[in-house]
C-alpha positions in Angstrom: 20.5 23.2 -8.9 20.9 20.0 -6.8 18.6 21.4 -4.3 15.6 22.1 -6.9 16.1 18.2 -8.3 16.5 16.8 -4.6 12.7 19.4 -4.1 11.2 18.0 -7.6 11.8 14.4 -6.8 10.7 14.5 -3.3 7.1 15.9 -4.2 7.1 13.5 -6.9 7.9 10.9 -5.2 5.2 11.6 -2.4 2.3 12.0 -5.6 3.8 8.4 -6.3 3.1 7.2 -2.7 -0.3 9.0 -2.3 -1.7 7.9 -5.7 -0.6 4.3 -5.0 -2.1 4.6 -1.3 -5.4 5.8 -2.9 -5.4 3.1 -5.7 -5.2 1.0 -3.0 -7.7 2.2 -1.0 -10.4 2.4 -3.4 -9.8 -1.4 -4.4 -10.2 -2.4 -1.0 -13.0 -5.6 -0.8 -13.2 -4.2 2.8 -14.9 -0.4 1.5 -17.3 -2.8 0.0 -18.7 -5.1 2.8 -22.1 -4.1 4.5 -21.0 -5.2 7.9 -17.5 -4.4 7.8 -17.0 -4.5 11.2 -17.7 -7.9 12.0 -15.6 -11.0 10.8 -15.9 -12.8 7.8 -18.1 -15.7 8.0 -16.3 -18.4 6.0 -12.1 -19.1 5.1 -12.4 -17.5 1.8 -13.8 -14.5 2.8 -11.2 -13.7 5.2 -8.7 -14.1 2.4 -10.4 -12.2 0.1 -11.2 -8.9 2.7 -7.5 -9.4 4.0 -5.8 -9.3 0.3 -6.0 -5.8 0.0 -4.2 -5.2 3.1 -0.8 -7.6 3.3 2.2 -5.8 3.1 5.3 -6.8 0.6 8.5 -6.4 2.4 11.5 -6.1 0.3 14.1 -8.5 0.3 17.1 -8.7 1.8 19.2 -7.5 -0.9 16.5 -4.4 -1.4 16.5 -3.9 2.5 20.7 -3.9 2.1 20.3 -1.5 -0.4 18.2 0.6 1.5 14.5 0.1 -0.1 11.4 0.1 2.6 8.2 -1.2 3.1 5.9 -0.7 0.0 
């Protein structure tokens, strides 16, 4: 029984990841910007394309307890 819970949350957990990983794809500003390959032009801009992409690290009582990167 343990193992089928352990399976269950595992997959749901990964739907979890891949939905939020998608969400946050399709939000991008980045997907958006004609000349995406080149840099932004003024301050603001650079802020705005680089939003999407700044990574939340946990703190250190979540990192203590074990959480990662989200």
């Amino acid at each position: 029984m343990r193992s089928i819970v352990r399976t269950v949350r595992a997959v749901v957990t990964e739907c979890n990841d891949a939905t939020r990983r998608l969400t946050e794809a399709v939000a991008d500003p980045e997907r958006y910007v004609i000349e995406h390959d080149q840099a932004p032009d003024t301050y603001q801009m650079f802020l705005i394309r680089s939003a999407a992409t700044l990574i939340h690290e946990p703190s250190a009582l979540g990192r203590s307890l074990g959480l990662t990167v989200r």
